[in-house]
C-alpha positions in Angstrom: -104.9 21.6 53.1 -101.3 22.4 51.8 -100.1 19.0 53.4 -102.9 17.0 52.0 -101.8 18.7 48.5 -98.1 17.9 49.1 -98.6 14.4 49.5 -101.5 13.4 46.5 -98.6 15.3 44.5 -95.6 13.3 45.5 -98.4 10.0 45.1 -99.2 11.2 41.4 -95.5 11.5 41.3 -94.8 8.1 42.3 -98.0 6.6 39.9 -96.6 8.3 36.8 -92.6 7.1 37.2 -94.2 4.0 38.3 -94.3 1.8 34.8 -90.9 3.2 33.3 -89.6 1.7 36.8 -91.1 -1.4 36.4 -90.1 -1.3 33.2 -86.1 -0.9 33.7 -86.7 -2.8 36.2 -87.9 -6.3 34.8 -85.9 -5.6 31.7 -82.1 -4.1 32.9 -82.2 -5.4 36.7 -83.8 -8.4 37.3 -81.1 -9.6 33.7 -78.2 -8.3 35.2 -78.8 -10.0 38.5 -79.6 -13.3 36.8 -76.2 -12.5 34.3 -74.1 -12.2 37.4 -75.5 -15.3 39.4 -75.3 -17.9 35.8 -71.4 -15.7 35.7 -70.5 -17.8 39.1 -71.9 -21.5 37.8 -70.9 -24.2 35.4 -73.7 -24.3 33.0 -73.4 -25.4 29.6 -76.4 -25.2 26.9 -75.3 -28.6 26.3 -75.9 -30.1 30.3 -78.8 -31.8 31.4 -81.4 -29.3 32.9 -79.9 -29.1 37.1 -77.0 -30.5 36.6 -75.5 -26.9 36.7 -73.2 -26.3 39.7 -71.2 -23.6 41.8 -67.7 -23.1 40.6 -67.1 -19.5 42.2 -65.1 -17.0 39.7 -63.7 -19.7 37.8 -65.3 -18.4 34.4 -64.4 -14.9 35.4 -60.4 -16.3 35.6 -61.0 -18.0 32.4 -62.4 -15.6 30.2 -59.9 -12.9 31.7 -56.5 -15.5 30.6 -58.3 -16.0 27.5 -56.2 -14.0 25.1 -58.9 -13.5 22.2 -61.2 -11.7 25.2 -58.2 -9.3 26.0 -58.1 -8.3 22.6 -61.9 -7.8 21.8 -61.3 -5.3 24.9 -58.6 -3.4 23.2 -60.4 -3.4 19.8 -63.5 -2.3 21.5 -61.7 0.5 22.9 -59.7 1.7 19.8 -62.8 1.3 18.0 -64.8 3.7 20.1 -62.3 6.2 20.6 -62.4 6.6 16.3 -66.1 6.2 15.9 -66.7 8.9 18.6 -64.6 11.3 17.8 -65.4 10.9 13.7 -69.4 11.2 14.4 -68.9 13.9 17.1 -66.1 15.6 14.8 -68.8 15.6 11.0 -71.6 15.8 13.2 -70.9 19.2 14.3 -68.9 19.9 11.0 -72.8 19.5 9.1 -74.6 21.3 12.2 -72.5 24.1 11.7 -72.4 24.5 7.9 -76.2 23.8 7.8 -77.0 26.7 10.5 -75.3 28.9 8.8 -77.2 28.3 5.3 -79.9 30.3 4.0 -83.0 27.8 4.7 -83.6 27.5 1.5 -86.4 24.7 0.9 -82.6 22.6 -0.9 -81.1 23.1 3.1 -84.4 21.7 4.4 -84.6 18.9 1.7 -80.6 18.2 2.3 -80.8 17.9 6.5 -84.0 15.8 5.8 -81.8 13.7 3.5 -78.7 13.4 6.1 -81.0 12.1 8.9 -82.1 9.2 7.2 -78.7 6.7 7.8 -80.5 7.1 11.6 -83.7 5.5 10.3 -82.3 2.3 8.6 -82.3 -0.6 11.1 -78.2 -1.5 12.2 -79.2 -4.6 11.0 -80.4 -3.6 7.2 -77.5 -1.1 7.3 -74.8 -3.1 8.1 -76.3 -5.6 5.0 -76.0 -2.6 2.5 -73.0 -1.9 3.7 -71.5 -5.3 3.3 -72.7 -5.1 -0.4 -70.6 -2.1 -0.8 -67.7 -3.4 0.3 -67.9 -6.6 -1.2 -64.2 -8.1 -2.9 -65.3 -8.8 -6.4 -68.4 -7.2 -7.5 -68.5 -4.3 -4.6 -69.2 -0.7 -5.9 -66.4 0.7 -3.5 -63.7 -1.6 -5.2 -65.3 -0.9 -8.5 -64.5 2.6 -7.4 -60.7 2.2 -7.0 -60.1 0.1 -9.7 -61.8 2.7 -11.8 -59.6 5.0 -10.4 -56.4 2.5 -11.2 -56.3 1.4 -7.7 -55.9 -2.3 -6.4 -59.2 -3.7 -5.2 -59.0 -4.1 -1.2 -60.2 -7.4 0.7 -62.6 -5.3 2.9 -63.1 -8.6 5.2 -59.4 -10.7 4.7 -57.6 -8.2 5.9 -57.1 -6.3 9.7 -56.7 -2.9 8.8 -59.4 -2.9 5.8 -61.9 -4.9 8.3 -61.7 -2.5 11.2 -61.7 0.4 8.8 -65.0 -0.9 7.2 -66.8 -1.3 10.7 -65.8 2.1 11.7 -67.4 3.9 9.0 -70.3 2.0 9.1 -70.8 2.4 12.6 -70.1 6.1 12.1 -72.5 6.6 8.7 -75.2 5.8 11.2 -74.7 7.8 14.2 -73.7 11.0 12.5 -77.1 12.3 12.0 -78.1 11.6 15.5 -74.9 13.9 16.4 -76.0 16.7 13.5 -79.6 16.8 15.4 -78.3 17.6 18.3 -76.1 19.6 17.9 -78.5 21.1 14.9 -80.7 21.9 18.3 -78.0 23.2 20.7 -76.7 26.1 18.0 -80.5 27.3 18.0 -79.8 28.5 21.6 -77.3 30.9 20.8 -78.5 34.7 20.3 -77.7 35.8 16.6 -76.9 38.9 18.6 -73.1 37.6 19.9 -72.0 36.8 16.2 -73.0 39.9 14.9 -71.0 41.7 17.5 -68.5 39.9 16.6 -68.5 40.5 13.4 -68.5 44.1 14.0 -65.3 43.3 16.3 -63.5 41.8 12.7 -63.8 38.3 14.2 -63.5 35.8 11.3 -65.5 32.7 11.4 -63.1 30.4 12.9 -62.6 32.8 15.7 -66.1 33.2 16.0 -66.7 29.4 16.2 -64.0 29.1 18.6 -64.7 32.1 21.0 -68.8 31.5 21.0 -69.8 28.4 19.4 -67.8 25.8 21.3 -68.1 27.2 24.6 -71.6 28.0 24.5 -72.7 24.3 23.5 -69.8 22.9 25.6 -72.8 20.9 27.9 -74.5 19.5 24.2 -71.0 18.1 23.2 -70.1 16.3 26.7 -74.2 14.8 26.4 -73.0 14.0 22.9 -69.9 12.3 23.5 -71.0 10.5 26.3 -74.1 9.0 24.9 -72.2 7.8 21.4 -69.4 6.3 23.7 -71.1 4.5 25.7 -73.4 3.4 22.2 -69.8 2.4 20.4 -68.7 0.5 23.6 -71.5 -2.1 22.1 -70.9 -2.6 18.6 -72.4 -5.6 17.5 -74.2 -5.4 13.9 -71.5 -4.6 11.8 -69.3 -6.9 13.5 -71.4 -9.6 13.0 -72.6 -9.2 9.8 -69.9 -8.1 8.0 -66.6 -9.5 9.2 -68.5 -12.2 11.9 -65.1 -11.2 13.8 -62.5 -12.5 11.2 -60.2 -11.9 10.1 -58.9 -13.8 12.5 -60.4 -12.6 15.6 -59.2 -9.2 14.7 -62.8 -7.1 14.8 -64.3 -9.3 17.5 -65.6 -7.1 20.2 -66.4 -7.4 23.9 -70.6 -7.7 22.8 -70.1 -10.1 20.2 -67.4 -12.5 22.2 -69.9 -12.5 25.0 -72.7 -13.3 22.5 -70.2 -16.0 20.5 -69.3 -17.5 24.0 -72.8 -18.0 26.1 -74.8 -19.1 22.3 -72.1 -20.2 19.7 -70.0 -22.0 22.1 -73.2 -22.6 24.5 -71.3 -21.8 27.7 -73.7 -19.8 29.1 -71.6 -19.1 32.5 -68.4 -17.8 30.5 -70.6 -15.7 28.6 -72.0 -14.4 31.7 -68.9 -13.8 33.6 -68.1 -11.3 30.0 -71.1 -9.8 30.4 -70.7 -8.5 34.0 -67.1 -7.7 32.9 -68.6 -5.5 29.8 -70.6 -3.9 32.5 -67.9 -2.8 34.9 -66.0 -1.4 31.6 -69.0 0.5 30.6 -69.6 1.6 34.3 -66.3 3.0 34.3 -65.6 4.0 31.1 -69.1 5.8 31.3 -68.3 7.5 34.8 -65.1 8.5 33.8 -66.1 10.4 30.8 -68.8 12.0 33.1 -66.1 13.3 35.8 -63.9 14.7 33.0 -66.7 16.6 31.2 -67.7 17.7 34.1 -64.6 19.1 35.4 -64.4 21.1 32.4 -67.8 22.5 33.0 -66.3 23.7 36.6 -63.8 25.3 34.8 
């Protein structure tokens, strides 16, 4: 009876995981294998249909010497490094301060307020946001001139450019850091600060002694999930600096995109788009094996 019970649950088992397989399946797999099999043909939007051929890892070679590519990879980096560590860094700053509020019905009004930047579409955000920082009749250069500044060229100039697409990126992934983090201080007894407390600990020391290594798993989940998320920045790129100036802001997602659809070389764009994998494969692992060696520790 036990053995007949052991194997209808493993078969339920197997029915209910069933779709989301499928489902990763038709929609991550079955792409990636087709991504990496265009990666080693010449084919061109433009070609006749079949007259797409074998060239080996010719696109790989050429989108690797292609200089633009290499620096979409180092922008793409830089950019994630900044973006994680300021929506990780406010994140927890708000989760922090908003714990230890009274929960008053203005706290309850004010977290609802912050977590709605995570409810506006990238694409609808990134519009507002390109509004804001527009040259002439922007608010935010309104702002500084009021303020006898010089009005700044938010999308003619490096620095501005990369500077605008991080705090975009950021305003919308700082509430998904608060709520977590917002969930993970929940799990800590009120009865360790109060000791505390009695010990003379000051906040800081309290924050540093409890908080941090209590929610030391929540802030490695954190950091990896936003890491790999900024590894992908597209919408802001495209919408508000379309990679200019100059190339500067273009990242690894939207050269791929701008290679297989704007230049219609769908094998170059391929051959980026297994190389984007392997960098989020490693960069992903990587950040895995360091957390958890911490954790060990």
């Amino acid at each position: 009876m036990e053995l007949i019970k052991g194997k209808v649950n493993r078969t339920l088992h197997l029915i209910f995981v069933a779709p989301s397989m499928i489902f990763i399946f038709f929609l991550a797999i079955v792409p990636l294998v087709y991504a990496v099999y265009l990666s080693f043909r010449n084919y061109k939007l433009t070609m006749p249909n079949g007259s797409s051929r074998f060239i080996g890892i010719e696109n790989y070679v050429s989108v690797i010497k292609d200089e633009a590519f290499i620096q979409s990879i180092s922008w793409t980096l830089i950019f994630s490094l900044f973006a994680v560590i300021i929506s990780v860094g406010i994140g927890l700053l708000l989760a922090v301060l908003l714990t230890n509020s009274e929960q008053s019905r203005g706290v309850r009004l004010l977290k609802s307020f912050l977590i709605l930047p995570m409810m506006v579409a990238p694409v609808v955000s990134s519009t507002m946001w390109k509004i804001l920082f527009g040259a002439v009749y922007g608010p935010i250069n309104y702002l500084i001139e009021l303020f006898q500044g010089t009005a700044v060229s938010w999308t003619g100039e490096t620095l501005p450019a990369r500077l605008a697409i991080i705090v975009i990126d950021s305003w919308g992934s700082i509430p998904f850091c608060m709520l977590i983090f917002l969930g993970a201080l929940t799990t800590i007894p009120d009865e360790l600060y109060e000791s505390a407390l009695i010990d003379g600990s000051s906040p800081f020391t309290s924050f540093r002694k409890i908080t941090l290594p209590l929610i030391r798993n929540f802030i490695s989940l954190v950091v990896s999930l936003r890491l790999m998320d900024s590894l992908k920045v597209f919408d802001p790129i495209m919408i508000m600096t379309d990679g200019g100036p100059s190339g500067s802001t273009e990242s690894i997602g939207t050269m791929m995109y701008k290679m297989a659809f704007r230049y219609m070389d769908v094998g170059q764009g391929s051959a980026a788009a297994v190389i984007f994998f392997i960098i989020i494969a490693i960069v992903s692992i990587t950040t895995l094996l360091i957390t958890r060696k911490e954790e060990v520790k």
